[in-house]
Phi, psi and omega in degrees: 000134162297142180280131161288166143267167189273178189289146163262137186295175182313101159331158157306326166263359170275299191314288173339293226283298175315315184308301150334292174308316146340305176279339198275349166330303206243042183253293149008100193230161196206115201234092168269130147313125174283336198215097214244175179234117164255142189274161183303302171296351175271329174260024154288253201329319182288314180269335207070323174308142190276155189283344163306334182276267201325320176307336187266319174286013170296317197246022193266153197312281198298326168228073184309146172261131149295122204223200198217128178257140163218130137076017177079356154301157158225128181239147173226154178281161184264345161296331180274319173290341185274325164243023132324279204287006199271306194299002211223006186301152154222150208235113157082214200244125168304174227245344183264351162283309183291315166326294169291015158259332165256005142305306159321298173297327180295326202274336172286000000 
């Protein structure tokens, strides 16, 4: 078997460079966009909705989703689709679900 060489310990300066890294950690500051422009596939992945669906809700009459063309692209802000998608919202049973429903009891 060939002699390995041994490990070497940390240098002084390897030791610093961490040490460094260390005070500036909590230095370290990081900034994400909160409300960022997504492309129709990121904002696949963000709805679930597929980008073929979104494409059709680009152009649809009563409520079109808003988006921003640059550059032969579609961007939509994620804030604007979330109060988009907000209008589409439904809280409980529409009122032709309660209808067929005390019709249906009455007939039993």
């Amino acid at each position: 078997m060939a002699d390995q060489p041994a490990a070497q310990p940390p240098t002084t300066r390897n030791t610093s460079t961490l040490a460094a890294s260390a005070q500036n950690a909590d230095r370290l500051t990081l900034t994400v966009p909160l409300d960022p422009y997504l492309s129709l596939h990121a904002l696949s992945g963000y709805s679930g909705l597929s980008v073929r669906t979104l494409r059709g809700y680009l152009t649809g009459v009563a409520h079109p989703l808003p988006c921003y063309r640059v550059g032969g692209r579609v961007l939509v802000r994620r804030s604007e689709f979330d109060a988009w998608v907000r209008r589409y919202r439904c809280a409980g049973c529409s009122d032709i679900d309660r209808a067929v429903d005390e019709i249906l009891r009455d007939l039993t």
